[in-house]
C-alpha positions in Angstrom: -36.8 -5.9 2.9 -35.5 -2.3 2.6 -35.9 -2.3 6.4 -33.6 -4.2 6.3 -31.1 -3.3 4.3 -31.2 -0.2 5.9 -30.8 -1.6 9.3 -27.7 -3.5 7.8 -26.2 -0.6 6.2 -26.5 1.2 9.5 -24.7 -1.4 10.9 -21.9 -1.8 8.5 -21.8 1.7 8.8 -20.8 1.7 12.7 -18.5 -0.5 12.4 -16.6 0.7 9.8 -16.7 4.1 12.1 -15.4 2.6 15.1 -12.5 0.6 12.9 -11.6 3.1 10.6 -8.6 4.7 12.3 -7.0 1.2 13.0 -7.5 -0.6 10.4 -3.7 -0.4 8.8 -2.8 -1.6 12.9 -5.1 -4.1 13.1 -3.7 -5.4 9.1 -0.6 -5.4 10.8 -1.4 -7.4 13.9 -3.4 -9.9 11.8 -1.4 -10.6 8.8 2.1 -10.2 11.1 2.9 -7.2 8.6 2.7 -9.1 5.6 0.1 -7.1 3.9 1.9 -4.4 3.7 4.4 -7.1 1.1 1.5 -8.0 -0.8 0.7 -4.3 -1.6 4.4 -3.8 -2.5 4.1 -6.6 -4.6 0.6 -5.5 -6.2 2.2 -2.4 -6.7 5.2 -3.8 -8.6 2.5 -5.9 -10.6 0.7 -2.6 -11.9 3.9 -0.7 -12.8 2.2 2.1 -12.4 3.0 5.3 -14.5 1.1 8.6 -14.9 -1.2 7.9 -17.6 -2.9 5.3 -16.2 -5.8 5.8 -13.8 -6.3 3.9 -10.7 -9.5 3.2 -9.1 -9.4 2.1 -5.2 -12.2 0.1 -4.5 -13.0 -0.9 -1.1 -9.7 -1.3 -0.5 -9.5 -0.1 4.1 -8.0 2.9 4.3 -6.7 3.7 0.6 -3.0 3.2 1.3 -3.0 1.3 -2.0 -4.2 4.2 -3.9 -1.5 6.5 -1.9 1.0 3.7 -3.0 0.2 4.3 -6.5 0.5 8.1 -6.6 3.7 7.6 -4.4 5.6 5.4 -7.4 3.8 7.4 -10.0 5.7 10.3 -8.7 9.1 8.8 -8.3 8.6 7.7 -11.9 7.7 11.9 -13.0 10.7 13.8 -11.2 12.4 15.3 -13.9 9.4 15.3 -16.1 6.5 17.3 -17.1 3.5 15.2 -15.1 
């Protein structure tokens, strides 16, 4: 068994290699653009603001978590943050 799950994490592994660095184009081509909406739209959800923490899970390429530090920033100009 942990043959196995060594031989899948291997795989997982290259695959996620050769992806990596289009994975926001191939979001784009798949979803027509819409993901990048639904992030928007997550983002809007969250209301983010700079005490609150964000953890990224999983989530491709992190552009969510870039998102997030991108409002929380609009949102501290003027501010000590």
């Amino acid at each position: 068994m942990q043959q196995y799950l060594q031989n899948k994490k291997g795989l997982v592994q290259n695959v996620f290699n050769q992806v990596y660095d289009q994975y926001d184009l191939m979001n784009d081509l798949m979803s027509l653009g819409v993901h990048r909406i639904w992030k928007k739209n997550l983002l809007n959800m969250m209301n983010p603001s700079t005490n609150q923490k964000l953890i990224d899970v999983a989530c491709g390429t992190g552009d969510i978590a870039k998102i997030y530090l991108k409002k929380c920033r609009k949102k501290c100009r003027g501010n000590l943050c």
